[in-house]
C-alpha positions, -999 to +999 in steps of 0.1 A: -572+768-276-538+788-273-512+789-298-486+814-289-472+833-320-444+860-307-458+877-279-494+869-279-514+840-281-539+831-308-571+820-289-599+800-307-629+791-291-658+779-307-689+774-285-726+767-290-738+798-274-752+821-299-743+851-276-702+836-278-706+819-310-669+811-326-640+833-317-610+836-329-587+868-314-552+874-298-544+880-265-512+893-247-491+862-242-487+859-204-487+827-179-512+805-184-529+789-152-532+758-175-490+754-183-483+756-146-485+718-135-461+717-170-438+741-160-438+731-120-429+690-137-397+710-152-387+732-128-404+740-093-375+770-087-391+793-112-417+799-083-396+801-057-401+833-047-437+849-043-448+868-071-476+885-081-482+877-122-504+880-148-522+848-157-551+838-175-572+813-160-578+778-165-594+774-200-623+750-178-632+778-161-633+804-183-659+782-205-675+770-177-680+807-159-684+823-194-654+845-190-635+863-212-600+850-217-576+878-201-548+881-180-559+882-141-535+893-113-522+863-089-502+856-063-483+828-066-465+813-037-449+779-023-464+770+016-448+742+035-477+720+054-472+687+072-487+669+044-457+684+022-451+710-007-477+732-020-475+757-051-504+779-041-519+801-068-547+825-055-561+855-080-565+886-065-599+895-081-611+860-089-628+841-061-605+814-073-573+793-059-555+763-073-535+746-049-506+719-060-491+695-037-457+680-055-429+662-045-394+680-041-375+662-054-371+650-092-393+644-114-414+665-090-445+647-098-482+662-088-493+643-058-526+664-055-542+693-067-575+711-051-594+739-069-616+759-049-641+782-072-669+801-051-670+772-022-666+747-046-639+722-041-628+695-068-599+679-055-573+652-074-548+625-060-524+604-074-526+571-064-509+551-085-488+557-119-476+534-150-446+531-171-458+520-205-456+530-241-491+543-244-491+547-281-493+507-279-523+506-257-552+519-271-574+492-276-606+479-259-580+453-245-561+476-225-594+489-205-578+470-178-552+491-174-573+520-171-588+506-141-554+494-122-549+530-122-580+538-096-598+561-113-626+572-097-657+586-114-691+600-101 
């Protein structure tokens, strides 16, 4: 978990490894791989131009590769393909990319995302979305709903 608190961020983990047991530390307060698809949602211009950045790596692989929680360089860049828009992030000492296909225009939603980690792909896409209060449908009920939105599980 990050909390940010001035210029750092207060990082808790708590994990059932004995050799990482619970932490709880601060860490310089940089991008956050995991506030991208956020920040893209509000305003795809603030990656317009290609950058090279600081960024600390999705929190689901940091746990699942048992890495420390530091900032990483990246290059972030925009790459226009047939099949549309793509925010590509790709770190430059981490055989990692994230790849985000959105739409243009607003509310620039996420059409697809693709991870790539070592060879491994995992790869997301929308396919259908709902309007409804969600705080009202919580219930065993409202499983239905669940399922009109295509989820597809292994």
């Amino acid at each position: 978990q990050f909390n940010l608190a001035g210029k750092k961020y207060r990082m808790r983990l708590f994990s059932y490894f004995e050799s990482e047991g619970d932490q709880d530390r601060e860490v310089k307060a940089v991008l956050l791989e995991d506030e991208i698809f956020n920040r893209l949602r509000l305003d795809p211009a603030q990656f317009q131009d290609e950058q090279v950045v600081e960024l600390i790596p999705a929190a689901h692989y940091l746990r699942l590769h048992h890495q420390a929680a530091v900032p990483r360089q990246a290059r972030i860049r925009h790459q226009q393909q047939e099949s549309g828009t793509w925010l590509i992030v790709e770190y430059l000492h981490l055989p990692r990319t994230l790849r985000i296909r959105y739409e243009t225009e607003f509310p620039y939603r996420v059409l697809e995302w693709q991870e790539d980690d070592e060879g491994q792909l995992t790869r997301a896409v929308l396919k259908r979305t709902l309007r409804l209060p969600y705080w009202e449908h919580h219930d065993n009920d409202d499983l239905p709903l669940r399922d009109s939105l295509q989820l597809l599980c292994f």
